[in-house]
N, C-alpha and C positions, 0 to 999 in steps of 0.2 A: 272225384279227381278231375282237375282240369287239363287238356291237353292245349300245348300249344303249337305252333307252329309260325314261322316268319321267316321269307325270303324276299334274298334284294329282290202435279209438274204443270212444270211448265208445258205450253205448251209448244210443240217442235214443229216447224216450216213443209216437212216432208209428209205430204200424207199421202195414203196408200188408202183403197177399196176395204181393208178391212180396221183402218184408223190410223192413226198416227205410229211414223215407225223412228225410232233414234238413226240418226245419220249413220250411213254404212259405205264400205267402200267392195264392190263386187271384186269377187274373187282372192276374197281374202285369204291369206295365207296359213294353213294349220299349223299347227306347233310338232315339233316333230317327234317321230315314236319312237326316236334313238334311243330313249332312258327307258330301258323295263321297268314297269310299275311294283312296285315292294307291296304285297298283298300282307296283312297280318294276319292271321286268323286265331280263335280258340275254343272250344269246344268242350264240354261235358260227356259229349259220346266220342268215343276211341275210334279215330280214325278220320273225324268228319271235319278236323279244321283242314290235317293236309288233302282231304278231296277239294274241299272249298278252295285252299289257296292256290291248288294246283288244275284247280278248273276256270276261273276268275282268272288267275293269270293269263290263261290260254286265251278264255276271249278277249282278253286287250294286246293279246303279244303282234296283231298285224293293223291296231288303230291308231292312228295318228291324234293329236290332240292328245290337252290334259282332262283325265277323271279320275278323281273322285269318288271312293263309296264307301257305305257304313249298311253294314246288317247286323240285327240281334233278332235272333231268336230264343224265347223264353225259355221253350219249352225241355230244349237239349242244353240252354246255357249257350249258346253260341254266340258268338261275336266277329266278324269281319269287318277291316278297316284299311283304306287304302288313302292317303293322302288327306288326313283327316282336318287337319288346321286351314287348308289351302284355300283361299277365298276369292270365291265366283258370285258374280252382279245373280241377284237370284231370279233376274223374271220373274214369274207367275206363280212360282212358288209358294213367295212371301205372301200371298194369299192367303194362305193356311193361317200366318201369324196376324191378320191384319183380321182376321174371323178371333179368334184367338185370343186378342186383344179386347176385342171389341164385347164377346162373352166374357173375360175377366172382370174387364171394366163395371158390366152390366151386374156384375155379381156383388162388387163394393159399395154397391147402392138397393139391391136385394130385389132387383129389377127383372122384368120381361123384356125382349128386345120389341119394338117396336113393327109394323107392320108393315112401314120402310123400309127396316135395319132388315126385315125378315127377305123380302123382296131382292131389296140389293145383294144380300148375304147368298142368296141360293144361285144369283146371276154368277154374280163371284166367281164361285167353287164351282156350277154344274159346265157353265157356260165359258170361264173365267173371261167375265165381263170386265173389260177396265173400266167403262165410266161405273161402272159400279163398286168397284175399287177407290176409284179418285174419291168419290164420295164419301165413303166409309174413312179414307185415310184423311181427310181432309176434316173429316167431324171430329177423329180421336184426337189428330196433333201430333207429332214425333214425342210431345213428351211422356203422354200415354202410350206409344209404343214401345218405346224406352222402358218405361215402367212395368210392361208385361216380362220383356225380355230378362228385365232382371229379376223379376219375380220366379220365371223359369229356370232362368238358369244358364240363359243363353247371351251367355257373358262377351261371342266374339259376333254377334250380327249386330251391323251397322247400320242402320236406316239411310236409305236415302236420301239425300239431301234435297234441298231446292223444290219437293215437290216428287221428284222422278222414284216412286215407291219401287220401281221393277230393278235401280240400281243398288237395293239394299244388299250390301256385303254379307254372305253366309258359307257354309261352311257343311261338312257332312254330320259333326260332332254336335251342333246344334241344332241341326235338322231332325236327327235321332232323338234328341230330348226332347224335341215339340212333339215326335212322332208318341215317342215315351209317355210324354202328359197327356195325349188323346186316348190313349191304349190302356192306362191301368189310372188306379185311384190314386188321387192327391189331393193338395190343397190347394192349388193355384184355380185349375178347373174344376167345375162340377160334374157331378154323372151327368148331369144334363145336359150341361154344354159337349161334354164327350159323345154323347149320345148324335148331339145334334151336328156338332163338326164329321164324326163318321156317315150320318147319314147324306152329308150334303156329299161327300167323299167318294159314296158306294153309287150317288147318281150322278156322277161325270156323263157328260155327253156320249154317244159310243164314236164319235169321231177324236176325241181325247183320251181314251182311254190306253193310249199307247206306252209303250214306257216300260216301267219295274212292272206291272201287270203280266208280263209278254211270259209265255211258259206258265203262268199259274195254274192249277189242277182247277178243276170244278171243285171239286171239293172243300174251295176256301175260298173265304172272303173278301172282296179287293175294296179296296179304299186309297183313290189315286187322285195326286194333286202335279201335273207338267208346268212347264213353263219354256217358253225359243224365243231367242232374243240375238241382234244380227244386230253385230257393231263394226264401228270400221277399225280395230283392231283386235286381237283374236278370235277371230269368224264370228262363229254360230255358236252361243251359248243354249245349251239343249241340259234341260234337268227334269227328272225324275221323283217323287217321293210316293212309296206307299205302305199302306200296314194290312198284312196277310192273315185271316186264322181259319182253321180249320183245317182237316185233315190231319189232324193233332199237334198240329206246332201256331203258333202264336208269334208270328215276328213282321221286322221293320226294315224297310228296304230303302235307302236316299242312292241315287247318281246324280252323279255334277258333273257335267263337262262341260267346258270350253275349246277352240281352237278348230271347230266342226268347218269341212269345208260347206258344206249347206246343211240345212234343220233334218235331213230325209238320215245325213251322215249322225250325226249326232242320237236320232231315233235308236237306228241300227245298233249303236256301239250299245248304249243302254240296254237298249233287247237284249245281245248276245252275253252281256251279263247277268241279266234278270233271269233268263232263259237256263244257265246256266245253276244259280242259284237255287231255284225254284226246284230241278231237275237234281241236285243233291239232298234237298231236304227233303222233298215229297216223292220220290225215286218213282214209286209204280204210277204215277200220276197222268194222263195223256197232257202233255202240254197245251196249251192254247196258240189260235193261231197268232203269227206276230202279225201285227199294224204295219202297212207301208203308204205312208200320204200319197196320194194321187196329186196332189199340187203342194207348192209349198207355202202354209199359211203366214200371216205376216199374225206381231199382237204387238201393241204398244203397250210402253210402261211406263206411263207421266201422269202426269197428275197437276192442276194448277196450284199458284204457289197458297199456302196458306193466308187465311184472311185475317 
C-alpha cells in the first residue's frame, strides 16, 4: 500500500583568481520566503511520507529564496517532490550529463573513452574542472547532448546556448532520472559506464563534498555532484545532487535553489534539508558533520563558442 501525503562559452570579460565568473551584481536580492513550499511526499512505509513532508517543510519554513527537490528511495517506495518542473540555470551540475553524454555517445560506437576523455572526465566530476568541461562539451556539440537527453528521458533540460554549458535549463524531475539511469540497469547507459560515473562521484574533492551529503550515516554510500553560480539577478544559484545506499535503503537526493543571498546561504539551506532527510530514513544513524566554506568559492560556466 502506498501512502500519500501533500501540503500547501564564450568567453566573459570578468575574471576572478579561480576563472571566469558570469557578470553579477553584489548584493543581490533573495526571492522572498513569503509562499510556504508545498512538499509532496509518498511512501510504502505507514507513516514515512507525513514525517518527510513534515520535516522538509520545517527546514525551508525560515529560508528565503526558491528550492527545489526530488528524493526517491527504492527501498521503502518513497518519493519526495517539491517544486518539481521549476527551472534553474544548472552550474556544475550538468556535469554529470556532459559525462553521461559523453559514455552514451562512446557506447554507440562500442568504444573506450580515450585517455584524454579519461583525464578530462575525472577533473570534471572530482575537481569540477571547467576547462575540462569546455573541452568535453565542445568535442560532443549540443546536438549530441540533445541526443542523450532525449535518449533519457529528460525531455525538460535545455542546453545552453552560445557556448555557456553552466546555463543549461534543468529541473529536479530530470535530475532524478539521470540520477535513476546511474543507480539501476538500463539501456541508455552501461554497467560500466554507471560503474564509472558513481566512481568519479564517490571521489569528489573533500572540499566539495558538501550539500545533499550533510547528515549521511557512515553506513552509506555518497556519490555527490554541486554546482554555485552568482548572477546579477536571483543571487546565488547553489545545487545539489546525490545518490545514497546502504544502511538498507537505496535512494536519490537533487536540491535546486536559487535566490541565495551568497553561495555559504544556499549550502546551508540544502544541508538543513539533506540533514533532515537523511535523519528520517536512516533514523539511528550519527549524522555527519555539515560543510561550512571558509571563503566563498567562485566557478565559471562558459565555454568557447563551437567550432
Amino acid at each position: 500500500m502506498t501512502h500519500r501525503i501533500s501540503l500547501r562559452a564564450r568567453a566573459l570579460p570578468a575574471v576572478v583568481a579561480a576563472g571566469l565568473l558570469v557578470p553579477v551584481v553584489a548584493g543581490a536580492t533573495p526571492a522572498s520566503a513569503a509562499t510556504a513550499p508545498q512538499v509532496s511526499c509518498t511512501s510504502g512505509t505507514a507513516g514515512l511520507a507525513a514525517k518527510l513532508q513534515r520535516d522538509i517543510t520545517a527546514a525551508l519554513a525560515t529560508r528565503a529564496g526558491t528550492v527545489a527537490v526530488g528524493l526517491r528511495d527504492r527501498t521503502t517506495n518513497t518519493t519526495c517532490t517539491l517544486r518539481a518542473t521549476t527551472a534553474y540555470d544548472s552550474a556544475s551540475v550538468v556535469k554529470v550529463t556532459v559525462l553521461a553524454t559523453l559514455l552514451w555517445d562512446a557506447k554507440k560506437t562500442n568504444r573506450y573513452l580515450t585517455s584524454r576523455e579519461t583525464t578530462l572526465a575525472t577533473a570534471m566530476i572530482t575537481k569540477s574542472d571547467n576547462a575540462s568541461t569546455t573541452s568535453l562539451w565542445n568535442q560532443l556539440g549540443v546536438t549530441k547532448v540533445k541526443g542523450f537527453l532525449t535518449a533519457a528521458g529528460m525531455t525538460q533540460t535545455v542546453p545552453g546556448s552560445g557556448g555557456y554549458w553552466g546555463l543549461t535549463r534543468i529541473n529536479v524531475t530530470d535530475e532524478q532520472r539521470l540520477l535513476s539511469l546511474i543507480t539501476t540497469k538500463n539501456t541508455v547507459l552501461s554497467d560500466n559506464a554507471r560503474a564509472y560515473i558513481l566512481k568519479l562521484m564517490g571521489n569528489v574533492i573533500t572540499s566539495q563534498r558538501w550539500g545533499t551529503p550533510a547528515g549521511a550515516p557512515s553506513s552509506v554510500a555518497v556519490h555527490v555532484k554541486n554546482g554555485w553560480l552568482q548572477r546579477a539577478t536571483r543571487g546565488w544559484r547553489v545545487h545539489s545532487v546525490g545518490t545514497f545506499n546502504g544502511g538498507g535503503h537505496d535512494y536519490t537526493l537533487s536540491v535546486l535553489t536559487d535566490g541565495n543571498s551568497t553561495m555559504t546561504y544556499g549550502v546551508n539551506t540544502i544541508q538543513a534539508v539533506s540533514k533532515a532527510i537523511h535523519r528520517d530514513l536512516v533514523p539511528t544513524a550519527t549524522a555527519a558533520t555539515r560543510y561550512t566554506p571558509t571563503a566563498t568559492p567562485m566557478e565559471a560556466y562558459v565555454a568557447v563558442p563551437q567550432g
